[in-house]
C-alpha positions as CSV (number, residue, x, y, z in Angstrom):
1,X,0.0,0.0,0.0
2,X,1.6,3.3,-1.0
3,X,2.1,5.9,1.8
4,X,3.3,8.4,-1.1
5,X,14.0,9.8,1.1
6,X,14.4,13.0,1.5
7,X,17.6,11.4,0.9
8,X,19.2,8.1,0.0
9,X,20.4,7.5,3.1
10,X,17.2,7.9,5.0
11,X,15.7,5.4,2.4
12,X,18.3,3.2,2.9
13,X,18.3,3.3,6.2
14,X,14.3,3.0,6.4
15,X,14.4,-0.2,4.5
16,X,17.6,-1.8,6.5
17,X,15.1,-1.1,9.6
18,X,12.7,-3.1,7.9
19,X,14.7,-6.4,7.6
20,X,16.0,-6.2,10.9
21,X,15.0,-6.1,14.6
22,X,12.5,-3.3,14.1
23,X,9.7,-5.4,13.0
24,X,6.4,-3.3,13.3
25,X,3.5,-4.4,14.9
26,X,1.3,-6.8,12.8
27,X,-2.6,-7.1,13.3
28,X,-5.5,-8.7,11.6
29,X,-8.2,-6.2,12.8
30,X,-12.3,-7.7,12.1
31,X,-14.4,-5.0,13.2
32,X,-18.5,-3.8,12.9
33,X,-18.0,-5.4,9.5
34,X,-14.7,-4.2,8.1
35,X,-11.3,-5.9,8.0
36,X,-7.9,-4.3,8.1
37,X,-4.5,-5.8,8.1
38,X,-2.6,-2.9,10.4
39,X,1.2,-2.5,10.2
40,X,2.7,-0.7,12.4
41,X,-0.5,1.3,13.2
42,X,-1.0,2.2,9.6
43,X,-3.7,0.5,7.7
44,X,-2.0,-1.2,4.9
45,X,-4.6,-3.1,3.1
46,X,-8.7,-3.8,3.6
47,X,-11.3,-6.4,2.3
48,X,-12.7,-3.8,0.1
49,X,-10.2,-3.8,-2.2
50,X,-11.7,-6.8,-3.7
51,X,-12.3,-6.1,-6.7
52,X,-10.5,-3.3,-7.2
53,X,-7.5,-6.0,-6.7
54,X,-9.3,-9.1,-8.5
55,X,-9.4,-7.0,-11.5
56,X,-6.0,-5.6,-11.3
57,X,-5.0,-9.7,-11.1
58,X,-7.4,-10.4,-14.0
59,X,-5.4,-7.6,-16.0
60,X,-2.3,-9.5,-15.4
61,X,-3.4,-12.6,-16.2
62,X,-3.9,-11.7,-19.6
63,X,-0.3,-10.9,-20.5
64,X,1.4,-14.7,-19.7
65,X,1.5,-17.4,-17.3
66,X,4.3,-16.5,-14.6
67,X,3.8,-13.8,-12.9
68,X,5.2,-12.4,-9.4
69,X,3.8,-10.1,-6.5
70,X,5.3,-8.0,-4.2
71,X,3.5,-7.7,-1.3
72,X,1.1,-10.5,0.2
73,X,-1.2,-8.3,2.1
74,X,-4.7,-9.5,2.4
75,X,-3.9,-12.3,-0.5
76,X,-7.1,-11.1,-2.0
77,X,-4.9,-11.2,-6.1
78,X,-2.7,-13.4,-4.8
79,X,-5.1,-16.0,-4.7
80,X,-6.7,-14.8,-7.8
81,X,-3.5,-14.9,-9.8
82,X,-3.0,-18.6,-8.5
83,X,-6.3,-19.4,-9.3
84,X,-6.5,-18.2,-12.9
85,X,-6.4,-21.2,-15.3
86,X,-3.6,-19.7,-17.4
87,X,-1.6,-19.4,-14.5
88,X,1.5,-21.5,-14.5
89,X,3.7,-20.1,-11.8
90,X,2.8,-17.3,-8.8
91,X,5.8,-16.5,-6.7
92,X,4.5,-13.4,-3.6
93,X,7.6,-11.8,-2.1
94,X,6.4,-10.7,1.8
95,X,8.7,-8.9,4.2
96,X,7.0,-10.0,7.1
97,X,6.6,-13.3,8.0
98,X,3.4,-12.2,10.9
99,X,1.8,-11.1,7.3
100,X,2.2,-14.7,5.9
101,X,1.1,-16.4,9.1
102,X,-2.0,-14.8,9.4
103,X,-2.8,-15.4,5.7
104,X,-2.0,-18.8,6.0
105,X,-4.9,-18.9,9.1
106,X,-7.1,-18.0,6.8
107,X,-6.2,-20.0,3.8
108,X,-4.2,-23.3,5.0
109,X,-4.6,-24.8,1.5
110,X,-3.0,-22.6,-1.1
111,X,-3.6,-23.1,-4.8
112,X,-0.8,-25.2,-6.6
113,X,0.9,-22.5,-8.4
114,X,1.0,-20.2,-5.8
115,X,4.1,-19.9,-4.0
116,X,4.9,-17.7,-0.8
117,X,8.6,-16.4,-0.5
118,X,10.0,-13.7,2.5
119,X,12.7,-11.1,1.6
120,X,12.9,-7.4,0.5
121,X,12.2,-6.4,-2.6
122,X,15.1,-3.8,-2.6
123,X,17.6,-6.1,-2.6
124,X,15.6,-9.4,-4.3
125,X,15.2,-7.1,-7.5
126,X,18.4,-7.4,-8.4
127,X,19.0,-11.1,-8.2
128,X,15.8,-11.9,-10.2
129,X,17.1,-13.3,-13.7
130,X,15.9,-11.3,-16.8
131,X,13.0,-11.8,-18.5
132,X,11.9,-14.2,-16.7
133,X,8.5,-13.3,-15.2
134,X,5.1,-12.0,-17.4
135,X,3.6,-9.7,-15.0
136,X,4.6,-8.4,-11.9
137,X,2.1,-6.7,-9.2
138,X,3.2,-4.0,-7.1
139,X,2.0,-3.4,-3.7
140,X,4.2,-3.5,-1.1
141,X,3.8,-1.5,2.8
142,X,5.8,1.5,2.3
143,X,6.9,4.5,4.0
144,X,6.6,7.9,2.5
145,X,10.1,8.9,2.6
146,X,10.7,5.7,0.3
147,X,8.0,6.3,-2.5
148,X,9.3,10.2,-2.7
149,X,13.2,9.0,-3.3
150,X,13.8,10.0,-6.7
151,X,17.4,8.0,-6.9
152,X,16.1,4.9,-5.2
153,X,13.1,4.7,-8.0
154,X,15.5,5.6,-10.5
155,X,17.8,2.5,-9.5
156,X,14.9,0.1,-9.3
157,X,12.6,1.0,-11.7
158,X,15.3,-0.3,-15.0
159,X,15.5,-3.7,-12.9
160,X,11.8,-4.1,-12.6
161,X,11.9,-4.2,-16.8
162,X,14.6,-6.1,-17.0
163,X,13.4,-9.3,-15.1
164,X,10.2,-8.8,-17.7
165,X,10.1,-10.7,-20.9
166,X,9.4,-8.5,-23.9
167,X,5.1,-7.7,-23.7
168,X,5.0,-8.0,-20.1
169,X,3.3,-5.8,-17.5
170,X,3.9,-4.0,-14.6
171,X,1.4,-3.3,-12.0
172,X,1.2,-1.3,-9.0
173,X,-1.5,-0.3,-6.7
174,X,-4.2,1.3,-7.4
175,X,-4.7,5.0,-7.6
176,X,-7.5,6.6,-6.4
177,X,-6.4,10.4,-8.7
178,X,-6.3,10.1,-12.0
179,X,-2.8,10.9,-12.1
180,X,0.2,8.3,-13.8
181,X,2.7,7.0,-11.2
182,X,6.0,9.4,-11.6
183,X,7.7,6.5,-10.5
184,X,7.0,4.5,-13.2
185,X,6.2,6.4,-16.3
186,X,9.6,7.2,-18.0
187,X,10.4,3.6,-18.4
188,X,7.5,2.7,-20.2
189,X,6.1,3.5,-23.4
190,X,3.0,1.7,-23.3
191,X,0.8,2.5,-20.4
192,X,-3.1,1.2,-20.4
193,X,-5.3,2.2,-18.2
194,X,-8.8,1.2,-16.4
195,X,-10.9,3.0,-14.4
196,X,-13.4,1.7,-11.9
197,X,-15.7,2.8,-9.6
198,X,-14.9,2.2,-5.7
199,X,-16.6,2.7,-2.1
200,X,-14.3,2.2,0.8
201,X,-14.7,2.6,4.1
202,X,-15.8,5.1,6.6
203,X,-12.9,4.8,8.3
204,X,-10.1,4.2,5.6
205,X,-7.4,6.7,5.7
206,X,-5.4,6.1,2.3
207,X,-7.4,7.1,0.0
208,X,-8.6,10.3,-1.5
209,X,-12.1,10.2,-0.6
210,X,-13.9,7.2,0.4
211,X,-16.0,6.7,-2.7
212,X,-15.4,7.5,-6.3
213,X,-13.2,6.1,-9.4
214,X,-9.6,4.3,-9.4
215,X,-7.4,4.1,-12.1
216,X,-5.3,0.5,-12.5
217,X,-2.4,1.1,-14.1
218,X,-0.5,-1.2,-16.5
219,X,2.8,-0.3,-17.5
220,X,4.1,-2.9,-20.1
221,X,7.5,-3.6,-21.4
222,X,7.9,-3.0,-25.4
């Protein structure tokens, strides 16, 4: 979920952090109806991202059969991506292993393709071989100060297309303005987009506005 460094150092730092001691808090939160996997007291993902998430897995789906995910979240297109027919191989990357476990409470039989790794993607990126994945879905728990570091984007973003075969996809969350991810755009020269109509919650705190349109966007490799 995008929480949209100042410097590279506080990035770096930020994301060393993450893969050490200073695991946040990790909660599975089922309240008056809604549900909310908290990290770190920030809501990072809820249930009624459905099918704003089904669809952005149903986009993917149509560009191959290997795909990859970074972020497991709720597992709401993780499960989705497994469970399409074309679907030949789903590998998640999650940096918290809490995040798995509760997942795996809820869903102790996982489809077959569907496979559940732990690491950080700022380091995995670069030992991913080229062209080697269709599609790749983008949502990982971020800080701020990471999705504003121009030079960290800059570094990752040429990786990203290199593990993709020619015709791939890249897709990250969902946006909520009509506005193409800065991160992204340079490095691709196709870009589709679909928009669809959400309702959130009362409570949710990530989104601009709790009801209205949000753009998937699908950046693929020429």
């Amino acid at each position: 979920m995008e929480k949209e460094s100042t410097t590279e150092s506080t990035t770096e730092n930020l994301i060393e952090s993450a893969t050490e001691d200073a695991t946040p808090d990790i909660q599975l939160i089922e309240s008056g109806g809604e549900v909310t996997l908290s990290i770190g007291g920030e809501q990072a993902m809820q249930a009624w991202e459905r099918d704003l998430m089904w669809a952005s897995a149903d986009l993917l789906c149509e560009y191959g059969q290997d795909f990859y995910e970074v972020g497991l979240g709720l597992g709401l297109s993780a499960l989705r991506v497994a469970g399409n027919p074309a679907t030949r191989s789903h590998t998640v990357l999650e940096l918290y292993s809490e995040v798995e476990e509760l997942f795996r409470e809820k869903h102790p039989e996982l489809p077959p393709a569907l496979r559940i790794e732990r690491g950080d993607f700022f380091r995995r990126i670069y030992d991913l071989p080229s062209e080697s994945i269709d599609g790749m879905l983008f949502d990982p728990a971020l800080d701020m100060e990471v999705w504003k570091d121009e030079d960290l984007w800059a570094r990752v973003v040429p990786e990203i297309v290199r593990v993709l075969r020619p015709g791939g996809v890249f897709i990250p969350f969902f946006s909520t303005r009509p506005e193409l991810r800065w991160q992204y755009v340079d490095y691709f020269r196709t870009i589709r987009v679909e928009r669809h109509a959400y309702q959130a919650y009362d409570t949710t705190e990530y989104t601009y506005g709790t009801s209205g349109n949000a753009y998937i966007q699908c950046f693929q490799k020429d």
